[in-house]
Backbone as JSON Lines, residues from 0, in Angstrom:
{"i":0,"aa":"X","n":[-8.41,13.3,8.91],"ca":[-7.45,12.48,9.66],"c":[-6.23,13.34,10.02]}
{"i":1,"aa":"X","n":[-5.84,13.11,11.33],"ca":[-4.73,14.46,11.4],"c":[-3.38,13.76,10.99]}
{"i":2,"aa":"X","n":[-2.66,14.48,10.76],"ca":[-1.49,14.11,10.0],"c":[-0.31,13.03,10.69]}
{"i":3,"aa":"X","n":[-0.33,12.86,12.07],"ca":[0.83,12.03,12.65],"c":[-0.04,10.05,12.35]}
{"i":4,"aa":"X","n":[-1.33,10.61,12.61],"ca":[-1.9,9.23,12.01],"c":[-2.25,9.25,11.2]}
{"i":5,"aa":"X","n":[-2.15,10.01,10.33],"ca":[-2.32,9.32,8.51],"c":[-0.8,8.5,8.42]}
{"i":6,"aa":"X","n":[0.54,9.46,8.9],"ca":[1.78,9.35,8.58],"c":[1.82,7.53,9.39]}
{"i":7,"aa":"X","n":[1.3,7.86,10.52],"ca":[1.51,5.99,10.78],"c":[0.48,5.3,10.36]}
{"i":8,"aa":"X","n":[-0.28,5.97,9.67],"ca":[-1.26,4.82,8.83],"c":[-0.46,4.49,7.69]}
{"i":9,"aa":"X","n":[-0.28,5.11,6.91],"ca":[0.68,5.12,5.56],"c":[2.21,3.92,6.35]}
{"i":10,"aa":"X","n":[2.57,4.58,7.54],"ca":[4.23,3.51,7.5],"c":[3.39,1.88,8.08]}
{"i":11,"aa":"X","n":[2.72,1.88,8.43],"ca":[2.48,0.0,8.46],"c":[1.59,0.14,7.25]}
{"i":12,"aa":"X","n":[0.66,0.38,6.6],"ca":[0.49,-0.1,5.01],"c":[1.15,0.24,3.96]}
{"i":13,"aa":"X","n":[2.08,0.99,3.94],"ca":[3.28,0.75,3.03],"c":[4.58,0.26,3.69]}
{"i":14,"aa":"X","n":[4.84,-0.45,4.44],"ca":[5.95,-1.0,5.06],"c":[7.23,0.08,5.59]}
{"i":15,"aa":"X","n":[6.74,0.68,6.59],"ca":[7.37,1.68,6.82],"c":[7.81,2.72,5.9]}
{"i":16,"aa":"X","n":[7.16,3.08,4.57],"ca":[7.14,4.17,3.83],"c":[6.45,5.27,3.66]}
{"i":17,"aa":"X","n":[6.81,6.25,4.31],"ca":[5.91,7.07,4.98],"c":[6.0,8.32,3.68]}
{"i":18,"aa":"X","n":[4.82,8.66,3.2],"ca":[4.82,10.01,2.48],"c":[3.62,10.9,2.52]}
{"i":19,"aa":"X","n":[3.69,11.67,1.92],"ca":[2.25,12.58,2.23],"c":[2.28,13.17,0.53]}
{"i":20,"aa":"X","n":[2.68,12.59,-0.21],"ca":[2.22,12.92,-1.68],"c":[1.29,12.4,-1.61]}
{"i":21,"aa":"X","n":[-0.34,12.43,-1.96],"ca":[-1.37,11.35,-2.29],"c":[-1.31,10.85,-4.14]}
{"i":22,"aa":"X","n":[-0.43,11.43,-4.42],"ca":[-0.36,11.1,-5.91],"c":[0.63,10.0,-6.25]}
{"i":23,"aa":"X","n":[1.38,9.72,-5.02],"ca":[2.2,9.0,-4.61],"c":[1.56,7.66,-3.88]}
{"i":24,"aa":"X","n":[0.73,7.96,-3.13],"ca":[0.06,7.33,-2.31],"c":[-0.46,6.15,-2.61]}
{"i":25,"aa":"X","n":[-1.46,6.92,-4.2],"ca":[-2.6,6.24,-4.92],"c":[-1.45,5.67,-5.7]}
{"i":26,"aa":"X","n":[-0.61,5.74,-6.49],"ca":[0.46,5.15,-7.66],"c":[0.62,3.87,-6.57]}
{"i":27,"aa":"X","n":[1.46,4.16,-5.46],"ca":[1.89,2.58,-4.86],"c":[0.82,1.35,-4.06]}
{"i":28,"aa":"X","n":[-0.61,2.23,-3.76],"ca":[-1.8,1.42,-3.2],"c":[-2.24,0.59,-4.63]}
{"i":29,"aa":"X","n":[-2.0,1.41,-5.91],"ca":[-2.69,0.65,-7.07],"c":[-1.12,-0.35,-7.48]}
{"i":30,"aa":"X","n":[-0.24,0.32,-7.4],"ca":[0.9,-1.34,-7.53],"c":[1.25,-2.19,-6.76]}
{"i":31,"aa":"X","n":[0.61,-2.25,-5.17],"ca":[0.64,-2.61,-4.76],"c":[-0.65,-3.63,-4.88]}
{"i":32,"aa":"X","n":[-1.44,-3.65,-4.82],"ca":[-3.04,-4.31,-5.04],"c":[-2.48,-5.0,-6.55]}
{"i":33,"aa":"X","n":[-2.37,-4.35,-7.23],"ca":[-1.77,-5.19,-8.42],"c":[-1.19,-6.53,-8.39]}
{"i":34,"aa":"X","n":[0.13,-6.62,-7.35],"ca":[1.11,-7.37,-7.11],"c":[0.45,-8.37,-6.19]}
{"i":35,"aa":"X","n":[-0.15,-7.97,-5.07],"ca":[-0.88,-8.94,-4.39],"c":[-1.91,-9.72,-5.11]}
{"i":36,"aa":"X","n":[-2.54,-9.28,-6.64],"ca":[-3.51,-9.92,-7.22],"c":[-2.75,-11.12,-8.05]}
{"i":37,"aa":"X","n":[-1.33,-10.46,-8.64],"ca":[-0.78,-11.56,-9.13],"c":[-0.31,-12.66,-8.43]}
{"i":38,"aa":"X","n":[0.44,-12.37,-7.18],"ca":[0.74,-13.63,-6.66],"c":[-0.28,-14.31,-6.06]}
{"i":39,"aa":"X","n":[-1.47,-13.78,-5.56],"ca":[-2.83,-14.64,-5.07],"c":[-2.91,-15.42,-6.53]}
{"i":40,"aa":"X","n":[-3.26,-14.95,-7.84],"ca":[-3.23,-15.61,-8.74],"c":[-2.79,-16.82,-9.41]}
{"i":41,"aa":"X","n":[-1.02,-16.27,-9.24],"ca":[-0.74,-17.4,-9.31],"c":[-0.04,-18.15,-7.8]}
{"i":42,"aa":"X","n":[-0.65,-18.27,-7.01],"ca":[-0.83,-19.02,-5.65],"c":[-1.62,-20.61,-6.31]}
{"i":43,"aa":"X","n":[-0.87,-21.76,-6.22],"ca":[-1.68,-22.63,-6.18],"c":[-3.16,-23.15,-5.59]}
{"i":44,"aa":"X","n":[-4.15,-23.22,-5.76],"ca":[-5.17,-23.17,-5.15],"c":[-5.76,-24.4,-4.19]}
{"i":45,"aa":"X","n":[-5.86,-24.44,-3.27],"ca":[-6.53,-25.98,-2.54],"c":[-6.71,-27.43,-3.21]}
């Protein structure tokens, strides 16, 4: 992937936070997935 679209892949799935650490990358995709599991969780259900 060349680098100006990884960099705008990364700023709309991290909310305009653009980095090119992948050690960085993977830390906020896994707290991020985290956070979305809890509030789906506790999301009242139908």
């Amino acid at each position: 992937m060349p680098m100006e679209k990884g960099k705008a892949f990364l700023a709309y799935r991290g909310g305009c936070m653009i980095t090119t650490d992948p050690g960085k990358i993977a830390e906020n995709a896994s707290l991020r997935m985290r956070r979305i599991n809890t509030e789906l969780a506790s999301c009242p259900g139908p």
